[in-house]
C-alpha positions in Angstrom: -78.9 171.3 -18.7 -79.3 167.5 -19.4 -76.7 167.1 -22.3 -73.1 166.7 -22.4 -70.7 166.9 -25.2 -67.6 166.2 -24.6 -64.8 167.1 -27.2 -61.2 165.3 -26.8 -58.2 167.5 -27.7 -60.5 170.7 -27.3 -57.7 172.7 -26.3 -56.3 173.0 -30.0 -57.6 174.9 -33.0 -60.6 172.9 -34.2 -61.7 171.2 -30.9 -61.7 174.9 -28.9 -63.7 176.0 -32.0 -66.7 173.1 -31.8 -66.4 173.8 -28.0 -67.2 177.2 -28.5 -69.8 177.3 -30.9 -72.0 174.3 -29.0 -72.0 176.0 -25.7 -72.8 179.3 -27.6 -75.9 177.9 -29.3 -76.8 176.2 -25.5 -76.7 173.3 -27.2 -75.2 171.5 -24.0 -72.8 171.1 -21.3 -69.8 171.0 -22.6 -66.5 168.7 -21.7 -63.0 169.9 -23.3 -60.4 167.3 -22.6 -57.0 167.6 -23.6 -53.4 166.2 -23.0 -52.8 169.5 -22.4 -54.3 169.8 -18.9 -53.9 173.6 -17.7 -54.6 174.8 -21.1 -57.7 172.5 -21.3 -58.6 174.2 -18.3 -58.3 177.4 -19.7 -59.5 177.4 -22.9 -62.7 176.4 -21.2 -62.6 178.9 -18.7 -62.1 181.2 -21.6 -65.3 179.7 -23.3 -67.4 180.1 -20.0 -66.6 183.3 -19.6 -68.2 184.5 -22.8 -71.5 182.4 -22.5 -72.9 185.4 -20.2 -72.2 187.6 -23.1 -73.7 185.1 -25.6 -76.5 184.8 -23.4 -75.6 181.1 -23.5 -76.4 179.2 -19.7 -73.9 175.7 -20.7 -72.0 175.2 -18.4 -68.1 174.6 -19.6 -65.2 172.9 -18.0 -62.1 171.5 -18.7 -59.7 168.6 -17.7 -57.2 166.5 -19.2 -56.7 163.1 -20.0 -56.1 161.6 -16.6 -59.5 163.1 -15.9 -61.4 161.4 -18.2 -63.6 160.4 -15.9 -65.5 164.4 -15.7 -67.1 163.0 -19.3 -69.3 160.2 -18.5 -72.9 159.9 -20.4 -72.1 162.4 -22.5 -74.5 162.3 -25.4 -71.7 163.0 -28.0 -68.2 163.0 -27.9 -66.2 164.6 -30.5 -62.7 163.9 -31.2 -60.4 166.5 -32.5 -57.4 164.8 -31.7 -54.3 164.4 -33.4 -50.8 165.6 -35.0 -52.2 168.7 -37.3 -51.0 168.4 -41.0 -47.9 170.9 -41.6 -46.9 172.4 -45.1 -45.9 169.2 -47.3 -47.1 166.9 -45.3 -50.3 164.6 -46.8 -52.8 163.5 -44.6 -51.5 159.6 -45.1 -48.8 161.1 -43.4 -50.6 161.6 -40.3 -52.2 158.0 -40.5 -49.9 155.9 -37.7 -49.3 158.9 -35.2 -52.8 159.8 -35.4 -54.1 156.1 -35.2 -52.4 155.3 -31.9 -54.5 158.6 -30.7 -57.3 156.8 -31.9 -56.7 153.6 -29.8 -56.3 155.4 -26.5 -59.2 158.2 -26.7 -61.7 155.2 -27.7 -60.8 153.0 -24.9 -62.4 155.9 -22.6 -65.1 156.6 -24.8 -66.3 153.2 -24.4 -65.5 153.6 -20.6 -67.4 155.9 -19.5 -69.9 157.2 -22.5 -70.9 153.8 -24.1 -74.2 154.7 -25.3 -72.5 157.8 -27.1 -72.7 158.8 -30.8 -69.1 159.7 -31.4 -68.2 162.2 -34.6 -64.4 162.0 -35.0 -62.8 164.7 -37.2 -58.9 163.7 -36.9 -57.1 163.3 -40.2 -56.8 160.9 -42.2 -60.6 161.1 -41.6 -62.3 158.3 -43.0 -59.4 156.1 -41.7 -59.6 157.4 -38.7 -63.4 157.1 -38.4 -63.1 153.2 -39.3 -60.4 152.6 -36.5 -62.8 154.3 -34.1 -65.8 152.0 -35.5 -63.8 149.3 -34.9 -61.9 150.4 -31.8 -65.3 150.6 -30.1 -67.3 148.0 -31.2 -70.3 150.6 -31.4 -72.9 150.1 -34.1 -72.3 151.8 -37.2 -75.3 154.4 -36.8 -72.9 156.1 -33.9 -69.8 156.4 -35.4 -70.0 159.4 -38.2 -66.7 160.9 -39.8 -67.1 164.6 -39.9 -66.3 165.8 -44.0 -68.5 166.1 -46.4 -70.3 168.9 -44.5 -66.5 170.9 -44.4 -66.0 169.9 -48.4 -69.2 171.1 -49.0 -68.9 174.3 -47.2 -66.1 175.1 -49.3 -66.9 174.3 -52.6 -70.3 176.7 -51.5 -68.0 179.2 -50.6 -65.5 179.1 -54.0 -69.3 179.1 -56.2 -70.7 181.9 -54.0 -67.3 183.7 -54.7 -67.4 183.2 -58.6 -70.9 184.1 -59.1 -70.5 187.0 -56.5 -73.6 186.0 -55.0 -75.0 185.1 -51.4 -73.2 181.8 -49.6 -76.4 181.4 -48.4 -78.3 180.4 -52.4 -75.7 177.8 -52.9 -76.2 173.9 -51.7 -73.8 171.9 -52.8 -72.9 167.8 -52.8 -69.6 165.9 -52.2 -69.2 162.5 -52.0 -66.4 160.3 -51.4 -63.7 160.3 -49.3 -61.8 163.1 -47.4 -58.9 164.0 -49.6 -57.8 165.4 -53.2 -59.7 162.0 -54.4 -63.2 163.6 -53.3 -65.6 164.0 -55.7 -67.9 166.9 -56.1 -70.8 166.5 -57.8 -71.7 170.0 -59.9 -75.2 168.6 -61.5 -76.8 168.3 -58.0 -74.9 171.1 -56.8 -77.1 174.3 -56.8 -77.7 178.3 -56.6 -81.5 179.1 -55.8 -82.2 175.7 -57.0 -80.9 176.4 -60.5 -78.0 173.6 -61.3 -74.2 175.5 -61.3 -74.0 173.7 -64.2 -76.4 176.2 -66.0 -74.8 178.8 -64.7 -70.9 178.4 -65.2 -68.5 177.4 -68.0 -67.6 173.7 -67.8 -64.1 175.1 -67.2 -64.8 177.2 -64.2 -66.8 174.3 -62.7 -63.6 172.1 -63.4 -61.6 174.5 -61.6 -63.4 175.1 -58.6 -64.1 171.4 -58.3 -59.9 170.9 -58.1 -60.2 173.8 -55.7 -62.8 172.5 -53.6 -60.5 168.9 -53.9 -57.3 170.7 -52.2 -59.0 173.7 -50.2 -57.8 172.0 -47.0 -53.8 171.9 -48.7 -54.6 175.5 -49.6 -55.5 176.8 -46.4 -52.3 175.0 -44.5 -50.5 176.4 -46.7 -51.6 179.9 -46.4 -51.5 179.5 -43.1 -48.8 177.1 -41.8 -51.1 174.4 -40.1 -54.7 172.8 -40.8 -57.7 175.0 -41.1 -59.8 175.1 -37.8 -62.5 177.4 -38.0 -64.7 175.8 -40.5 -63.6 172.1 -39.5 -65.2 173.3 -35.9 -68.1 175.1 -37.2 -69.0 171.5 -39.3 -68.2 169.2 -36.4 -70.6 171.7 -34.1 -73.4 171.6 -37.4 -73.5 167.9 -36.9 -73.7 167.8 -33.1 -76.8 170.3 -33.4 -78.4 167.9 -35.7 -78.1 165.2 -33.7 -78.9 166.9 -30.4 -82.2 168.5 -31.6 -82.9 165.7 -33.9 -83.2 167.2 -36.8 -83.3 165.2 -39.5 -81.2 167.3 -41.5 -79.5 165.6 -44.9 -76.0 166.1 -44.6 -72.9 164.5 -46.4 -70.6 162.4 -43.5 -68.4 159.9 -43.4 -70.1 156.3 -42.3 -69.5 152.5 -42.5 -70.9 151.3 -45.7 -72.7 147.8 -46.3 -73.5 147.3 -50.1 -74.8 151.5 -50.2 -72.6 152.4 -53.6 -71.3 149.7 -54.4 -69.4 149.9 -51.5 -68.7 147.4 -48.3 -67.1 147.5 -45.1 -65.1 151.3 -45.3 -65.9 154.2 -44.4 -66.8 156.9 -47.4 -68.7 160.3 -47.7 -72.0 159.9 -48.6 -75.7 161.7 -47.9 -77.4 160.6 -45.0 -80.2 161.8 -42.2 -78.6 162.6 -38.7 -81.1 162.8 -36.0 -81.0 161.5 -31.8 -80.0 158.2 -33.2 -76.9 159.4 -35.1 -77.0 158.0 -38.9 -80.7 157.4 -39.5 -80.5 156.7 -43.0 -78.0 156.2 -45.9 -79.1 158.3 -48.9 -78.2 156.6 -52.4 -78.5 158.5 -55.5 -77.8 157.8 -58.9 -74.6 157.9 -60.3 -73.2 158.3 -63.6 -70.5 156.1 -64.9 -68.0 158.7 -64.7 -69.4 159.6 -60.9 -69.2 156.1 -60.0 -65.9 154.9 -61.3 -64.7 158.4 -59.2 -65.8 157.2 -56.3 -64.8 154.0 -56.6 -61.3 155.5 -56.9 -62.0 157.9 -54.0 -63.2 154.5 -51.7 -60.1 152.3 -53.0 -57.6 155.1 -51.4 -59.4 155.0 -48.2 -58.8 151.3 -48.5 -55.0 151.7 -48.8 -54.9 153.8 -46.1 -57.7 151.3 -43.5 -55.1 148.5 -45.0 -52.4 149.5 -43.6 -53.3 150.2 -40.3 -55.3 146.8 -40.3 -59.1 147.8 -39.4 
């Protein structure tokens, strides 16, 4: 197998759970790296083990940090990263713990992978997603935040679960960045094609928008730490786009340059992922009221990029 994808703290929650599902698509070899050495190993172990059963042939192995070396050329290299967000605790929270994660995992990115696309998924995401643009001087096509393909996911799932219909009718569209300052969009947000907004009460839109807005709070509190299954399986989405080129529209966070309104921050928006990571930007028309939201969603990713001075 001729790709590698290597995924930097894959011994935890979400990173074990994008290792998993790209070596059970045979999507590549893949790389789990982790602090955590012996239970890097074994998570991967765990993982190989079940590719006969999957009737997956990738080959998985796993190292920690001082082994960095066991991930050079990979293709992609996803980083997972990073203090999980406990009960109370905001993602700005996690921003200087999480950034000084940032500055070492880079450093051997660009060491041993530097023609990689990296997908970072560590909290605060689009923060995070700038400091690793900026950490490794890589063009801005090969840095891509993974988000809007999680928010999206959910707010699916919460229409799919009002409507008591299939998950599988409903497409819908986030933009901004990652955080209760997101903004779903329910007039290009479908089921069969047929706008939500023909279909619901402006109230249970409303509601399911402020859902969609804190589903990540939601689940950590139901469960006591960050969600991990569906972060994985959105991080792994990506990486098949990219790997199989694709093509596929999907909402990520990316360095913008004028698109929205927007310049020099990384924000949630629609673009084409294929080989060469972010092969187009998609702009769409916004209303007032959908522009002056994202405006507010970009200025507190500012505040956060401000203070850790990228």
């Amino acid at each position: 197998m001729n790709r590698k994808v290597t995924v930097v703290g894959g011994a935890g929650n979400v990173g074990s759970t994008v290792a998993r599902a790209i070596a059970q698509r045979e999507l590549a070899e893949v790389v789990v790296i982790d602090i955590a050495d012996t239970k890097a190993a074994g998570v991967a172990l765990d993982i190989y083990e079940s590719c006969p059963i999957e009737g997956s042939a990738s080959r998985v192995i796993g190292v920690g940090t001082k082994d960095f070396a066991e991930s050079a050329n990979s293709d992609v290299v996803v980083i997972t990263s990073g203090m999980p967000r406990k009960p109370g605790m905001s993602r700005d929270d996690l921003l200087n713990v999480n950034y000084k994660i940032m500055q070492d995992v880079t450093s051997e990115i660009v060491k041993y992978s530097p023609n990689c696309i990296i997908v970072p998924v560590a909290n605060p995401l689009d923060a995070m997603s700038q400091a690793v643009f900026k950490l490794s001087k890589f063009p801005r096509d090969r840095v891509i935040g993974m988000a809007g393909v999680l928010d999206s996911a959910r707010m699916s799932t919460f229409i799919a679960m009002e409507l008591n219909v299939s998950v599988e009718n409903v497409s819908s569209f986030v933009l901004g960045g990652h955080g209760d300052t997101m903004v779903p969009l329910p007039r290009y947000t479908t089921v069969s094609g047929i706008p939500i907004t023909e279909l619901m009460a402006e109230d249970r839109i409303k509601a399911i928008c402020d859902r969609t807005a804190n589903g990540g709070a939601e689940i950590t509190k139901l469960v006591g730490t960050s969600a991990w299954y569906a972060p994985g399986a959105s991080a792994a989405l990506m990486v098949e786009a990219i790997l199989k080129d694709q093509k596929k529209i999907m909402p990520c966070s990316v360095y913008l340059q004028g698109e929205y309104g927007i310049s020099n921050l990384f924000v949630g928006v629609p673009v084409k992922l294929g080989a060469k990571g972010v092969e187009q930007i998609i702009q769409i028309k916004l209303t007032a009221d959908e522009q002056a939201a994202f405006n507010k969603s970009a200025g507190a990713v500012k505040e956060l990029v401000d203070v850790i001075g990228v």
